[in-house]
PLY file of the C-alpha trace (Angstrom):
ply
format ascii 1.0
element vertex 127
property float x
property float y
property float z
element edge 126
property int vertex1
property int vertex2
end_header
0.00 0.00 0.00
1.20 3.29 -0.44
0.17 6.88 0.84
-0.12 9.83 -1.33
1.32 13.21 -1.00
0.10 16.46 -2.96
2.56 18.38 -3.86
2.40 21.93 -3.80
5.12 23.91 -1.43
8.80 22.96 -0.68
7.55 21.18 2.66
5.23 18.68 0.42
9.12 17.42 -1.41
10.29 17.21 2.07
7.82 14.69 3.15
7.86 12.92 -0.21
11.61 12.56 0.44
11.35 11.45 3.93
8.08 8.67 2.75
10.64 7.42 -0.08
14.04 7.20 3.21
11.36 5.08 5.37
10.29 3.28 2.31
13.73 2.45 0.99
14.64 1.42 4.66
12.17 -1.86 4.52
13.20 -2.61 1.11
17.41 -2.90 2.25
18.42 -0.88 -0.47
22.20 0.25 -0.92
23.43 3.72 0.15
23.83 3.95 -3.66
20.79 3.23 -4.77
19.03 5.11 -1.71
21.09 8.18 -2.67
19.39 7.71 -6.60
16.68 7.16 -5.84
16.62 10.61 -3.44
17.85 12.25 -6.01
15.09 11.34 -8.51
12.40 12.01 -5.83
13.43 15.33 -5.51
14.10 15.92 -9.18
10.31 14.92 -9.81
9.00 16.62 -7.16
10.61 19.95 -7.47
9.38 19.78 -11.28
5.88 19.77 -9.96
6.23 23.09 -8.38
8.86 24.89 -11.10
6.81 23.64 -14.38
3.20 22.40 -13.23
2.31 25.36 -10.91
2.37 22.81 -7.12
-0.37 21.15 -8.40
0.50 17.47 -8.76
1.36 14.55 -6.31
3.41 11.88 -5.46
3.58 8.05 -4.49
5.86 5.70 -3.28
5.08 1.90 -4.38
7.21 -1.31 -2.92
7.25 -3.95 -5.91
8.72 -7.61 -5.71
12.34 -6.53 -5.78
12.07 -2.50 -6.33
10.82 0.64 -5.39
8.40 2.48 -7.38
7.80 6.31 -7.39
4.76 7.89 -9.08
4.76 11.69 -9.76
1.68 13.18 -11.37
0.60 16.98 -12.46
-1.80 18.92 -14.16
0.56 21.04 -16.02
1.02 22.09 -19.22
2.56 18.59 -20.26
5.92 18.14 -21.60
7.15 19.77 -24.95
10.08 17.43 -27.28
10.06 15.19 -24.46
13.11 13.04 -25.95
15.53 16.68 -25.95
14.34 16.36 -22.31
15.26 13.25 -21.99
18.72 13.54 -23.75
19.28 16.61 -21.78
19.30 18.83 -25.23
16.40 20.78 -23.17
17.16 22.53 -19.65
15.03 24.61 -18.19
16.01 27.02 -15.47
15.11 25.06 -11.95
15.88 25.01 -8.34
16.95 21.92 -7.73
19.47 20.03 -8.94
19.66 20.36 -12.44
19.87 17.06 -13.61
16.03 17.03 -14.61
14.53 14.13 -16.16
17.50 13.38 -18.00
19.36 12.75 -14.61
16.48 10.44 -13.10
16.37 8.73 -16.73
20.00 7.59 -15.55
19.54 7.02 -12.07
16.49 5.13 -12.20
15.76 1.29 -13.53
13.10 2.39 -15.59
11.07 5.45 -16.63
7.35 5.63 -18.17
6.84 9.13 -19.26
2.70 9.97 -20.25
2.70 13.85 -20.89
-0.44 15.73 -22.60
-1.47 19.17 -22.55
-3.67 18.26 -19.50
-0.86 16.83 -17.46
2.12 14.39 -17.00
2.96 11.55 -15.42
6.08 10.14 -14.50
6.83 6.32 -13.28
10.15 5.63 -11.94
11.69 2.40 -11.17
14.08 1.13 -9.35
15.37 -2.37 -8.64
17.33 -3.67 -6.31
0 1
1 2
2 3
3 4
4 5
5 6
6 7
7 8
8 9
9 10
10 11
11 12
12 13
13 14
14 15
15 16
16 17
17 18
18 19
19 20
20 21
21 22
22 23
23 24
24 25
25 26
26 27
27 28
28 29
29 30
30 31
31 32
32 33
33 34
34 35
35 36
36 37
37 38
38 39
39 40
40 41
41 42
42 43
43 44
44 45
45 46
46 47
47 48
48 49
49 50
50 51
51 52
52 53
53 54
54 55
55 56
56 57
57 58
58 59
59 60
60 61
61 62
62 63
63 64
64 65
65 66
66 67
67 68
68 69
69 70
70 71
71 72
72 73
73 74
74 75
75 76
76 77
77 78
78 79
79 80
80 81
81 82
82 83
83 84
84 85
85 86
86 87
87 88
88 89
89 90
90 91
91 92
92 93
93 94
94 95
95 96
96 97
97 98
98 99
99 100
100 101
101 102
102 103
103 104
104 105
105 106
106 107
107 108
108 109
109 110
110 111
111 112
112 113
113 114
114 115
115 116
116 117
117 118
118 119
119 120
120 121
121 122
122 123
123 124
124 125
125 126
């Protein structure tokens, strides 16, 4: 089961981060992996409030042998979402910079569904 966490202010990444840390903690992940997977989280999240106004939300999923996190929003969607990907596109942020083309290489796996009424973002990781 997982809980749900809307994300709209700085605080709402905070607790996504600390669900994910408790998360990761049952699932005996490596400090490598656990730091990846952190810095995905707050990739995602942070891209809810910088490109989809805080209005979005966020899940953390266990799955036989990974970690799953779910990041939805009902922005604008994403525009040439493989320059994205191949980090061709940047847009200014506040977090990290690495964007989606940093959790596409941190992360397992990435299902991307983007439309002009919204994105959503799977990320997987296994252990």
């Amino acid at each position: 089961m997982s809980e749900q966490v809307m994300i709209q202010s700085e605080n709402d990444v905070y607790h996504a981060l600390g669900l994910v840390r408790r998360t990761m903690k049952q699932l005996a992940f490596s400090e490598m992996d656990q730091q990846m997977i952190l810095v995905s989280v707050s990739e995602l999240t942070r891209n809810v409030l910088d490109h989809a106004g805080g209005k979005g939300s966020f899940r953390c999923i266990p799955v036989a042998g990974g970690i799953q996190i779910e990041v939805a929003d009902n922005g604008p969607g994403i525009q040439n979402i493989e320059d994205v990907l191949n980090g061709v596109v940047k847009a200014p942020t506040r977090g990290l910079g690495l964007g989606l083309s940093g959790v596409n290489r941190l992360m397992d796996k990435l299902q991307i569904e983007t439309s002009a009424g919204g994105t959503t973002i799977i990320a997987t990781k296994w252990r």
